[in-house]
VOZAVEX-965781 format. One record per residue (C-alpha): residue in one letter; residue number from 1; x, y negated, z negated. Coordinates in pm, whole numbers, plus 50000, padded with zeros to 5 digits. Each point is the difference from the previous one (the first is absolute). Example, Ala and Ser with C-alpha at 12.3 -4.5 7.8 and 13.67 -1.06 7.14 Angstrom:
VOZAVEX-965781
a_1_51230_50450_49220
s_2_50137_49656_50066
END
This chain:
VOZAVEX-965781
x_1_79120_10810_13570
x_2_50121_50315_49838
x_3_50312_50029_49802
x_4_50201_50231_50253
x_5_49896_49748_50266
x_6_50136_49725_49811
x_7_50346_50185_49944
x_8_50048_50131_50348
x_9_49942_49604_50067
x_10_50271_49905_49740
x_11_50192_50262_50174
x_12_49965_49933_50361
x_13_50191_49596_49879
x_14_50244_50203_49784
x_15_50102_50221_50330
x_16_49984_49693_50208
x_17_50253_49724_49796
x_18_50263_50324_49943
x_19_50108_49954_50311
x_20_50143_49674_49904
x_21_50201_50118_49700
x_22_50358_49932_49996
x_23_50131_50351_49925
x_24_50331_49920_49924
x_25_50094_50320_49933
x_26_50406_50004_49967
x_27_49904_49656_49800
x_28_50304_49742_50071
x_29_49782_49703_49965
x_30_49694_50132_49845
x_31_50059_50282_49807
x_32_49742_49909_49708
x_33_49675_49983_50255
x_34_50138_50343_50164
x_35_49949_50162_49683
x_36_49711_49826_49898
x_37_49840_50081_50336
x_38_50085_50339_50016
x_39_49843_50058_49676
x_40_49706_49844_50089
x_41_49958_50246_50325
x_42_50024_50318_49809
x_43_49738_49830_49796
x_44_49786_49947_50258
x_45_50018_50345_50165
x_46_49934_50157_49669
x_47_49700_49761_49957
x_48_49899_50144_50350
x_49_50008_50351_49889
x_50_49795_49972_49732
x_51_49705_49891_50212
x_52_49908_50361_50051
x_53_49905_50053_49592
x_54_49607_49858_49940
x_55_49856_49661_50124
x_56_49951_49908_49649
x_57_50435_49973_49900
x_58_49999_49850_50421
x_59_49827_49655_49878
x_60_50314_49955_49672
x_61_50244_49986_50240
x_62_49908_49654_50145
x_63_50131_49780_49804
x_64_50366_50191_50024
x_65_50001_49975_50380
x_66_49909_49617_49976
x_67_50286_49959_49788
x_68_50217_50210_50222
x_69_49889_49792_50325
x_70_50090_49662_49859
x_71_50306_50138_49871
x_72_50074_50100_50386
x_73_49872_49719_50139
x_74_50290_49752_49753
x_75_50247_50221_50147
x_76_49931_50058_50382
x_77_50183_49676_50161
x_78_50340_50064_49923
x_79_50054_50314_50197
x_80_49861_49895_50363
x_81_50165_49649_49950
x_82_50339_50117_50018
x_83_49927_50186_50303
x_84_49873_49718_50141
x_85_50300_49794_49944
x_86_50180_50300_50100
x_87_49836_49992_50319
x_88_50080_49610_49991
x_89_50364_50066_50046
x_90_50009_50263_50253
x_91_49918_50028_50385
x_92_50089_50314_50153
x_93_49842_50370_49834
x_94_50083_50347_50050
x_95_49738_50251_49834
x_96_50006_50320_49839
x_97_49727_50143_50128
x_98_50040_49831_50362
x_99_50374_50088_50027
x_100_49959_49946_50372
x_101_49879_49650_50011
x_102_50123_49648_49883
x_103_49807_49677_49919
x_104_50037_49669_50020
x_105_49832_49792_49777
x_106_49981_49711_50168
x_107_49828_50129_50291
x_108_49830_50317_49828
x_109_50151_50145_50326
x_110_50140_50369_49965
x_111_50277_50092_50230
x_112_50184_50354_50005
x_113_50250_50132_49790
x_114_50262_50068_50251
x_115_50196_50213_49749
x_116_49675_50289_50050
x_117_49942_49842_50393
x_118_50014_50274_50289
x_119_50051_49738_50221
x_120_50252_49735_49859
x_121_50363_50121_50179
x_122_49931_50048_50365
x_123_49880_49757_50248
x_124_49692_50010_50191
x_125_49928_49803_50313
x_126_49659_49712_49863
x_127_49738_50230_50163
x_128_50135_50332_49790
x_129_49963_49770_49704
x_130_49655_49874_50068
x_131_49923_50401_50034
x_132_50112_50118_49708
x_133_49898_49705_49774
x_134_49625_50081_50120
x_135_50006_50386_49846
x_136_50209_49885_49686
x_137_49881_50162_49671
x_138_50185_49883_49724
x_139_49929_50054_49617
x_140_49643_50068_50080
x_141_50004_49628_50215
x_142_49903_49987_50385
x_143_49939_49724_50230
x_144_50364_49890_50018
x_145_50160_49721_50205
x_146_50277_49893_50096
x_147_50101_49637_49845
x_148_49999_49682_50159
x_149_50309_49739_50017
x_150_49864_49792_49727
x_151_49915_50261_49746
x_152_50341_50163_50119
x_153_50192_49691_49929
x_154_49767_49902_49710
x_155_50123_50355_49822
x_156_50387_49982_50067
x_157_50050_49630_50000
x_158_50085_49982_49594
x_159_50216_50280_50042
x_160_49803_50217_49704
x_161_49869_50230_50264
x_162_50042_50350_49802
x_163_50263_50253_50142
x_164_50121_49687_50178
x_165_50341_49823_49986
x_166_49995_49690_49761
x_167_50313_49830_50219
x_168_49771_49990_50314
x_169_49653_50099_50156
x_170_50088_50373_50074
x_171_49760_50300_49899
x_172_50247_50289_49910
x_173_50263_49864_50208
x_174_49765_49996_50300
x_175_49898_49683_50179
x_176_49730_50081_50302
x_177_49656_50019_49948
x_178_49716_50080_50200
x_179_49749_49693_49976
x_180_49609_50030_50101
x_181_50068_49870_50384
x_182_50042_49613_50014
x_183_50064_50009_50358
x_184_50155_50159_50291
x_185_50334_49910_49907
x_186_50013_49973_49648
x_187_49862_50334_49743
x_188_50255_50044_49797
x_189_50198_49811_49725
x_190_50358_49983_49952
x_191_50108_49953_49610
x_192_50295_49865_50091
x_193_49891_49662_50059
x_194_49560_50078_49956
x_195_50047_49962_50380
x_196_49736_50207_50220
x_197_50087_50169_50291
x_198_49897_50322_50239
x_199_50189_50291_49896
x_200_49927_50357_49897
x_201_50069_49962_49633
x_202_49839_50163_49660
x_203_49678_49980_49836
x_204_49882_49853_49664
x_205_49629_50013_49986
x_206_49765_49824_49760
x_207_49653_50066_49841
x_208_49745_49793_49921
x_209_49720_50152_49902
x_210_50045_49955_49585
x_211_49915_49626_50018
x_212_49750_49752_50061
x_213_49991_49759_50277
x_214_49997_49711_49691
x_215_50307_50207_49825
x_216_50305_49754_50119
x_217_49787_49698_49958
x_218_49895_50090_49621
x_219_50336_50108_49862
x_220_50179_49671_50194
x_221_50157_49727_49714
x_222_49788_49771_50183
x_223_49709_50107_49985
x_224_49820_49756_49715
x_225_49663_50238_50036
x_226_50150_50263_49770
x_227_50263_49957_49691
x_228_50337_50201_49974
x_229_49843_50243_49781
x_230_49717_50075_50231
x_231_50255_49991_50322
x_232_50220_50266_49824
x_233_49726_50166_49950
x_234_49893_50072_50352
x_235_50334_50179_50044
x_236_49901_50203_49711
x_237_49657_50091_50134
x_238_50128_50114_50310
x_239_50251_50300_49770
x_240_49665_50087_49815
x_241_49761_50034_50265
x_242_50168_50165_50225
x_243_50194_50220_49703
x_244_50362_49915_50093
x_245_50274_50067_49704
x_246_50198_49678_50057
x_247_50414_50036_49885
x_248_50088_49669_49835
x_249_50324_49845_49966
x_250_49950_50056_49652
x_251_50009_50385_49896
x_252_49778_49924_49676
x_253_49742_49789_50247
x_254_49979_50304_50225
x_255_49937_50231_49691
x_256_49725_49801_49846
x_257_49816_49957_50339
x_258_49989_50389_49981
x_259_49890_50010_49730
x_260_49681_49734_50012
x_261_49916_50063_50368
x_262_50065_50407_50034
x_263_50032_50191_49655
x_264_49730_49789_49801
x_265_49714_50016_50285
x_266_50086_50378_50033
x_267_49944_50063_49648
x_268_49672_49747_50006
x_269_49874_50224_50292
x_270_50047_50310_49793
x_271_49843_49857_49711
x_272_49728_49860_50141
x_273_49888_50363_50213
x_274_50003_50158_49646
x_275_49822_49748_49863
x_276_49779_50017_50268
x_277_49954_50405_49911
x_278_49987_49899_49627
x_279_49657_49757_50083
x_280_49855_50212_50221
x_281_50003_50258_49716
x_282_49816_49795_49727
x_283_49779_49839_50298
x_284_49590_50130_49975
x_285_50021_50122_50367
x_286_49719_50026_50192
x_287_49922_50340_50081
x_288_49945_50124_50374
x_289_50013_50333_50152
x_290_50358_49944_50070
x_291_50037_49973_49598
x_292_50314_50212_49932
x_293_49891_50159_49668
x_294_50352_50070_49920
x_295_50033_49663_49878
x_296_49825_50133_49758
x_297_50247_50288_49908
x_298_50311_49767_49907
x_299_49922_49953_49675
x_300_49968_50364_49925
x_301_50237_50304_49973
x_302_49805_50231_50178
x_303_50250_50272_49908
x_304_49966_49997_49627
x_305_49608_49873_50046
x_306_49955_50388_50168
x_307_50199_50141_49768
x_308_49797_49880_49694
x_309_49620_50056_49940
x_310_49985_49731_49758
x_311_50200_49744_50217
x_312_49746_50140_50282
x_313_49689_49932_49891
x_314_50079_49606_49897
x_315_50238_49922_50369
x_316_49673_50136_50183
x_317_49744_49804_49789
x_318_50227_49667_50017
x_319_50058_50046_50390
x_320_49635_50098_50077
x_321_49904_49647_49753
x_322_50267_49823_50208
x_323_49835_50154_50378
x_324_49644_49861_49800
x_325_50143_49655_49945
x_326_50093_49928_50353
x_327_49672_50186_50114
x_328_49818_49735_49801
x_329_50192_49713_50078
x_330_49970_50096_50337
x_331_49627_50015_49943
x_332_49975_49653_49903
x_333_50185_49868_50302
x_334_49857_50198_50252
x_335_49582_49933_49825
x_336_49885_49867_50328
x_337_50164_50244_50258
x_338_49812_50254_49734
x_339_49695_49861_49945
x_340_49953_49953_50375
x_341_50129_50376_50025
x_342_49767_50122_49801
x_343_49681_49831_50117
x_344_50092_50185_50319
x_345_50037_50334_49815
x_346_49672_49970_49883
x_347_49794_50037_50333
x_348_50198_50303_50055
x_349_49928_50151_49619
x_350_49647_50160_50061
x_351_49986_50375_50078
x_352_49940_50050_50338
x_353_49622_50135_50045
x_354_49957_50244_50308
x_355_49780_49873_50253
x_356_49702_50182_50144
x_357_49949_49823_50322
x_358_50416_50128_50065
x_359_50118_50350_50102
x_360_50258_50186_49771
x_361_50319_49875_50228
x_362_49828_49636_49993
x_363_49977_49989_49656
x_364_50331_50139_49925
x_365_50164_49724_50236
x_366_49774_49728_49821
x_367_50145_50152_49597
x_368_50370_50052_50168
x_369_50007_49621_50086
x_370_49873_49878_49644
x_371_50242_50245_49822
x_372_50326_49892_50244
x_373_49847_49589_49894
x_374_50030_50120_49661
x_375_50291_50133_49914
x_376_50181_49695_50202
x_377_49762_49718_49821
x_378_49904_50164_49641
x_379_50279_49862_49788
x_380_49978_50123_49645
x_381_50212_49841_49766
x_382_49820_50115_49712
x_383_50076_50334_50157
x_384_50366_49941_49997
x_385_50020_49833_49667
x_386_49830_50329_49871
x_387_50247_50183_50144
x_388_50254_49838_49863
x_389_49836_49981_49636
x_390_49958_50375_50008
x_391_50414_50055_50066
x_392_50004_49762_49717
x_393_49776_50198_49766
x_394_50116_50332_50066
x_395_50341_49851_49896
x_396_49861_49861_49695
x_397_49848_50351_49950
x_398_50400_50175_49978
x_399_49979_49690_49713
x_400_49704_50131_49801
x_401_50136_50401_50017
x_402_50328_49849_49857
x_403_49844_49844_49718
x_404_49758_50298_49969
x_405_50287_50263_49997
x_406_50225_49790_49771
x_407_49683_50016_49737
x_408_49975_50404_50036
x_409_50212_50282_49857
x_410_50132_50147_50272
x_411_50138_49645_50168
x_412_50364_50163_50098
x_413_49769_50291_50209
x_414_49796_49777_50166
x_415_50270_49756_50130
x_416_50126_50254_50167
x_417_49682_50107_50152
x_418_49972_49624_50106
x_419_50373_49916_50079
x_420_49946_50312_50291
x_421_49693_49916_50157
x_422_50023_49927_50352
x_423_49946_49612_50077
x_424_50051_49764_50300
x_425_50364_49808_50030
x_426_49966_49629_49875
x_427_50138_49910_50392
x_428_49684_50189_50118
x_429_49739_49867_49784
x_430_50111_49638_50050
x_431_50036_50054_50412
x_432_49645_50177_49986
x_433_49864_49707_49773
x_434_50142_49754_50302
x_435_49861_50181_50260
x_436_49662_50023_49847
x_437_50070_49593_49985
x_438_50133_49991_50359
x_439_49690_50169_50162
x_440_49776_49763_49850
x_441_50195_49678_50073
x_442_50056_50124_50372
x_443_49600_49947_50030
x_444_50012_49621_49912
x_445_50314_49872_50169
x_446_49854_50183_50293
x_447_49666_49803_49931
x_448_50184_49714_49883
x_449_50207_49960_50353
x_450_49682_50111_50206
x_451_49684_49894_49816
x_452_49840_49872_50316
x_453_50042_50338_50189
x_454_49903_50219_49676
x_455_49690_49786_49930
x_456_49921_50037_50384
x_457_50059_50350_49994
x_458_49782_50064_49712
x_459_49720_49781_50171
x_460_50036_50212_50367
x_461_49982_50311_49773
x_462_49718_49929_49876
x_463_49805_49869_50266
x_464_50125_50270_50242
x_465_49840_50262_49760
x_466_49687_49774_49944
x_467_49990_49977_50397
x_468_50031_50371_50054
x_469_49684_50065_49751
x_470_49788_49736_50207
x_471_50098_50192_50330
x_472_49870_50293_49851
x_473_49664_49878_49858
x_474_49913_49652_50135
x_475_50146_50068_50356
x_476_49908_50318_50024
x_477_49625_49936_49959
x_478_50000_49676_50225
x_479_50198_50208_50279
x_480_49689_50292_49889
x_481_49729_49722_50044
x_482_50158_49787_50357
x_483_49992_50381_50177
x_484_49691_50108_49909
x_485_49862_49673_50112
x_486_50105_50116_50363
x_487_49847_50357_49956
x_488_50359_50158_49963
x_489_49921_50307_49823
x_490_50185_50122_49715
x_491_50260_50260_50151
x_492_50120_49777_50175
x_493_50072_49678_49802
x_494_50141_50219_49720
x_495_50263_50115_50255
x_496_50062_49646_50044
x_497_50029_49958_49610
x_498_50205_50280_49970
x_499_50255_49857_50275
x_500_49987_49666_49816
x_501_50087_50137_49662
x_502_50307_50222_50107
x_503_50140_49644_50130
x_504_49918_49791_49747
x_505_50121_50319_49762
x_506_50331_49968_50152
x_507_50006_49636_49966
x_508_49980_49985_49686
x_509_50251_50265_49885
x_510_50246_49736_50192
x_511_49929_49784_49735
x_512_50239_50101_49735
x_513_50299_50068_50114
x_514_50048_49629_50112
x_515_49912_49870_49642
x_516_50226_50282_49873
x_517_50287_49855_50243
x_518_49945_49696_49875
x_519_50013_50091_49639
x_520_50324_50142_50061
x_521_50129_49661_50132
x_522_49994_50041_50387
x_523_49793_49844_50250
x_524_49947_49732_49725
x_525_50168_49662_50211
x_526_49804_49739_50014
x_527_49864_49958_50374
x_528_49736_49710_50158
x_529_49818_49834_49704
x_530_50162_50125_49694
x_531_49846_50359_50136
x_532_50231_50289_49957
x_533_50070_50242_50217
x_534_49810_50313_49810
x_535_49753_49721_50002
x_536_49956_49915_50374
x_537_50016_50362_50089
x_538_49702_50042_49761
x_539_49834_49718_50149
x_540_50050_50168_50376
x_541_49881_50380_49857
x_542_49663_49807_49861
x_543_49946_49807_50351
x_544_50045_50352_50181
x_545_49753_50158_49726
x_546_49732_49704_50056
x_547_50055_50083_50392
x_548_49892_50358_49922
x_549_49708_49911_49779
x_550_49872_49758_50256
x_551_50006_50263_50302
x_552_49834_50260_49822
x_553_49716_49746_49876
x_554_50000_49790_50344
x_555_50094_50205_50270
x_556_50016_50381_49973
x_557_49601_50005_50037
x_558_50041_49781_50336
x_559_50267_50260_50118
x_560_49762_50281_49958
x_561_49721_49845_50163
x_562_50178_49917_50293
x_563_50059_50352_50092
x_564_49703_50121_49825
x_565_49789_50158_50298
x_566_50360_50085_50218
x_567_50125_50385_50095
x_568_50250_50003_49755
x_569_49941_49668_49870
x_570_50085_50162_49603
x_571_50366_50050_50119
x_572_50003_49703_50197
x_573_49879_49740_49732
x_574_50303_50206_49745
x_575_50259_49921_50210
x_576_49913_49621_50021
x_577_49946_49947_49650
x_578_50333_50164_49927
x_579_50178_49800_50283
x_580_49771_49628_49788
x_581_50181_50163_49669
x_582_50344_50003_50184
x_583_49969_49641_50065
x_584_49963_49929_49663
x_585_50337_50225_49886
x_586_50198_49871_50278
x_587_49899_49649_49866
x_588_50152_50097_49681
x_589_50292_50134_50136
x_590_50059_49699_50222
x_591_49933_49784_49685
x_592_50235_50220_49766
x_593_50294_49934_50255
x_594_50068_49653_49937
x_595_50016_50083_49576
x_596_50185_50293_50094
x_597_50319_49803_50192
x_598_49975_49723_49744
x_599_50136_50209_49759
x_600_50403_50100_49936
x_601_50056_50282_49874
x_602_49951_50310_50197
x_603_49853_50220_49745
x_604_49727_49747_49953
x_605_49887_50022_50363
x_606_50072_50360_50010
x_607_49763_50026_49664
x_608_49690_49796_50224
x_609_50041_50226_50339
x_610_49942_50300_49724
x_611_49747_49830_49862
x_612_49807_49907_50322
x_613_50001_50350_50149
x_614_49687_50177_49899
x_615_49811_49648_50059
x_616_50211_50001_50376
x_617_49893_50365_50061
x_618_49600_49985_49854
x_619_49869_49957_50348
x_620_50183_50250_50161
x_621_49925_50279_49744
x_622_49638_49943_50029
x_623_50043_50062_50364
x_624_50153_50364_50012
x_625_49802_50084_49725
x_626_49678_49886_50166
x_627_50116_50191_50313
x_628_50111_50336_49788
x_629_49702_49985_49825
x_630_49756_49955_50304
x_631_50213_50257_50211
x_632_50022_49737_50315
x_633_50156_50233_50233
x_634_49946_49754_50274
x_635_50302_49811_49846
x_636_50314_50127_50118
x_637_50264_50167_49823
x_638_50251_49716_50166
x_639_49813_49710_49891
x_640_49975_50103_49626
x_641_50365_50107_50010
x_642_50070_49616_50131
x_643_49715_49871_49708
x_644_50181_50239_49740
x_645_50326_49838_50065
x_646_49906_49649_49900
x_647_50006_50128_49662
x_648_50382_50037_50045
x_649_50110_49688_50087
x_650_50268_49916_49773
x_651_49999_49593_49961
x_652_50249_49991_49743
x_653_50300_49986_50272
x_654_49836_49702_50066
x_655_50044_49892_49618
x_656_50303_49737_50152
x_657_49868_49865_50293
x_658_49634_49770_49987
x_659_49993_50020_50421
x_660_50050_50343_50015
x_661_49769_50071_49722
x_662_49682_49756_50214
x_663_50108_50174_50297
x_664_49945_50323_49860
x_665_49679_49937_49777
x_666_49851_49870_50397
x_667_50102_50331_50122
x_668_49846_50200_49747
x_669_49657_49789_50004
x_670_49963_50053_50405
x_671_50144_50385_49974
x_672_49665_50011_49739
x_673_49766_49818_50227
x_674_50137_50227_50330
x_675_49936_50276_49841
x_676_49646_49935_49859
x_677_49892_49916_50348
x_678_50174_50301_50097
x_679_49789_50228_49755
x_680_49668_49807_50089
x_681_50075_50029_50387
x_682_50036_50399_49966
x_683_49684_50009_49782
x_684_49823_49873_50278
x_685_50102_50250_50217
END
């Protein structure tokens, strides 16, 4: 264990056992251990301040504050045993702070002060009473009542009831009472004679919610559990916890109390928060990108630093070796989180090669996606300690000029030359050094909270580009060989190719933007089997893209053929296949639904409708460009108007409402289907 974490221990039982010092401050009795402990205090707080110089003149002050405690520790009875025996001799307490209450201390009970009590002159009929006792707010205390004959009777009957009269059982002259209801004929209490009656008289009200249930049982001179000490100090407990300044009989009693139970624990508290600011000073903190480099700045007058070239040079080498020092330290508690960090980075290192099998756009979608990868997963802390060494030398270089000009002749000429060059402010150069820090560590403690999503990201990445190269070599010649097994000639399936790639194209540029939302930290809760939701929506995309792969190498050819030797059967056998491709989208879109609603915030659902739209509206492009491009003037203007328009439906004033969202995703898929049948119906014509 350190030496600071040994003091602060030392410290922590030194704060603690002050609390029981006598601090007899006016010093009748004890006037000697007053002085002593008072000197002892301003020791300690000095002791306390000093904790901010260097670790090193930290560890000499142990052996001081050991004395110091023991010397506490010989003198901490005396000043909580006389209010003990203070509280020994006295029942009834008003409080400084509570002026509006009174306690008993036999009971713990507190009734009101009916010197400060709205209520105490006029009569009220027993159901006003019960009324008003319910909303009673008193001195911060609720949940009043109104007191029963017994605890009535057990308050007055000794005649030491305060504001009472000491000849008989009156309260300020007054002798009805409202009681909590007994019975019909009998809720009130007449002081008189501690008769009880039914009359509209006042109210009194008691409190009991400073004490225990045990309270009157563990203070009680019978009570062989617990000895007089302990009992008394029960009563005692009940003024600390609940922070009540007690008024003694005893004027002196009342003044010490303040002073170990109020003034001291203030002036603890305030110690201990700038000791607390003190520590966290000389603490190596950890840095993070939260890291508030101006930490950094207190030890530094940033004023005269600016104002001085030679003060310059040394504040920015010592606060760039003092940003190096965490960085390292950092370094060495973070190894694993880097090492794993920068395995990753290395898959993503190698220069992206253009492929020839990939058009210009494909192969530009293919480099965008390994460049986006590596900027988020190359780390580079060489590349920021460089940075940082290069601030350093270049002040190290103002340094070497100094000593080069104070060697010359003309020194006085070229100081001045030097003294009026333009140069950054010490603030800037230290917040630039902590951003150049800050960009870096917002890479791992992004990796470090997600490393199951980034490492799954990185594998998707690069088996969605691996993927997209085998579709257009692999694929493309088994998809070549299957049609020109069934005499399809050329023109033909290369249409079909063409078709295929434009969806799979637009697949694939989908890609992205969901790891990129993810990166950013949405769409990143954890769903079904530890899957996220970037994740799942992934999963769905690649299910859809497999569909579309699948058709094209299964069933397109079948489509053809069975409208192969028709009138029209070319037109025919596009509209089908289009209306098979729908069922795959509408799939998706069905399937996407049930993410979408999971999630709660708005903008999040909002970001997957966006998202989903060019996928949602693949089919029906295809469609009016097939017709614009083949000039069907058979089709009607009406019917491509009413096709057209399923472009606009707007499901995001759905974005609230799952039913209405199913409802409307049913509409759009029969609208679609109508509508196809529609378009091959009039082609027949």
């Amino acid at each position: 264990m350190s030496d600071i974490n040994i003091l602060l221990m030392q410290q922590e039982g030194l704060l603690t056992k002050i609390r029981e010092i006598e601090a007899t401050c006016e010093g009748i009795d004890n006037e000697d251990n007053a002085k002593i402990i008072s000197k002892l205090n301003i020791k300690h707080a000095k002791f306390s301040a000093e904790k901010i110089s260097l670790s090193v003149k930290l560890s000499n002050l142990e052996d001081e504050l050991n004395r110091i405690s023991e010397e506490i520790r010989g003198l901490s009875g005396a000043g909580v045993d006389r209010i003990l025996q203070a509280i020994k001799s006295q029942r009834w307490y008003f409080f400084k702070n509570k002026p509006r209450v009174i306690m008993d201390k036999d009971t713990g009970i507190l009734w009101a002060n009916l010197d400060y009590f709205d209520y105490a002159t006029v009569n009220r009929s027993h159901e006003e009473a019960l009324e008003i006792t319910k909303t009673l707010q008193i001195d911060g205390y609720s949940n009043w009542d109104l007191p029963t004959y017994d605890e009535f009777k057990d308050a007055v009957y000794t005649k030491t009831f305060p504001l009472g009269n000491k000849k008989n059982y009156t309260i300020k002259d007054m002798y009805g009472f409202h009681l909590n209801k007994v019975s019909d004929d009998s809720h009130s209490i007449n002081l008189a004679d501690l008769t009880m009656g039914n009359y509209n008289e006042k109210m009194e009200p008691i409190n009991k919610s400073i004490i225990t249930i045990d309270y009157k049982n563990n203070i009680s001179p019978n009570n062989l559990v617990y000895t007089e000490i302990e009992r008394l100090q029960f009563t005692l407990n009940i003024f600390v916890n609940n922070e009540l300044w007690p008024l003694f009989n005893d004027d002196e009693i009342t003044h010490l109390y303040k002073k170990i139970y109020f003034e001291k624990p203030a002036l603890l508290k305030d110690l201990n928060e700038l000791q607390a600011q003190i520590d966290s000073l000389q603490q190596v903190i950890l840095l993070s990108s939260t890291f508030d480099y101006n930490s950094l700045l207190l030890k530094y007058d940033i004023k005269a630093i600016d104002s001085s070239i030679i003060k310059y040079h040394k504040a920015v080498v010592s606060v760039i070796d003092d940003f190096m020092d965490k960085l390292h330290y950092y370094e060495e508690i973070k190894s694993e989180i880097i090492r794993d960090f920068n395995v990753i980075g290395l898959k993503l290192s190698k220069k992206y090669d253009e492929n020839p099998n990939l058009s210009k756009d494909e192969n530009t979608l293919i480099e965008k996606r390994q460049i986006f990868f590596k900027k988020h997963f190359e780390l580079g802390m060489n590349s920021v300690n460089s940075k940082l060494l290069a601030i350093k030398r270049q002040a190290q270089d103002i340094e070497d000029r100094l000593e080069a000009i104070n060697s010359g002749d003309n020194g006085l000429k070229e100081l001045a030359i030097l003294e009026k060059e333009d140069r950054a402010s010490f603030n800037f150069i230290v917040e630039n050094a902590a951003t150049i820090i800050k960009n870096a560590l917002l890479k791992i403690e992004y990796f470090e909270e997600n490393r199951k999503f980034a490492s799954s990201a990185v594998t998707l990445w690069y088996s969605w580009s691996e993927d997209y190269k085998v579709f257009k070599s692999t694929l493309k010649d088994d998809f070549k060989n299957t049609c020109e097994d069934d005499n399809i000639e050329s023109e033909i399936y290369n249409g079909w190719y063409a078709d295929w790639q434009k969806k799979r194209f637009v697949v694939e540029e989908r890609f992205l933007p969901l790891i990129s939302r993810g990166l950013d930290g949405s769409l990143i809760d954890v769903m079904d089997n530890e899957t996220t939701v970037s994740e799942k929506v992934i999963a769905l995309l690649q299910e859809y893209k497999v569909g579309i792969d699948k058709f094209y190498l299964e069933e397109r050819k079948h489509i053809y053929q069975k409208f192969a030797f028709q009138a029209g059967g070319d037109l025919q056998e596009k509209f089908e296949a289009e209306s098979e491709l729908y069922k795959l989208v509408s799939k998706l879109q069905k399937d996407l639904q049930s993410i979408i609603f999971s999630l709660e915030k708005s903008e999040d659902r909002l970001f997957l409708l966006k998202w989903a739209e060019k996928l949602l509206d693949l089919q029906v492009d295809d469609i009016l460009d097939f017709v614009k491009n083949k000039e069907l003037s058979k089709i009607s203007l009406n019917v491509l108007t009413e096709f057209t328009d399923l472009k606009r439906k707007n499901f995001e004033v759905y974005i609230s409402d799952s039913k209405a969202y199913s409802q409307e995703l049913q509409r759009r898929e029969k609208e679609y289907n109508a509508l196809i049948f529609k378009m091959r119906k009039e082609l027949m014509k």
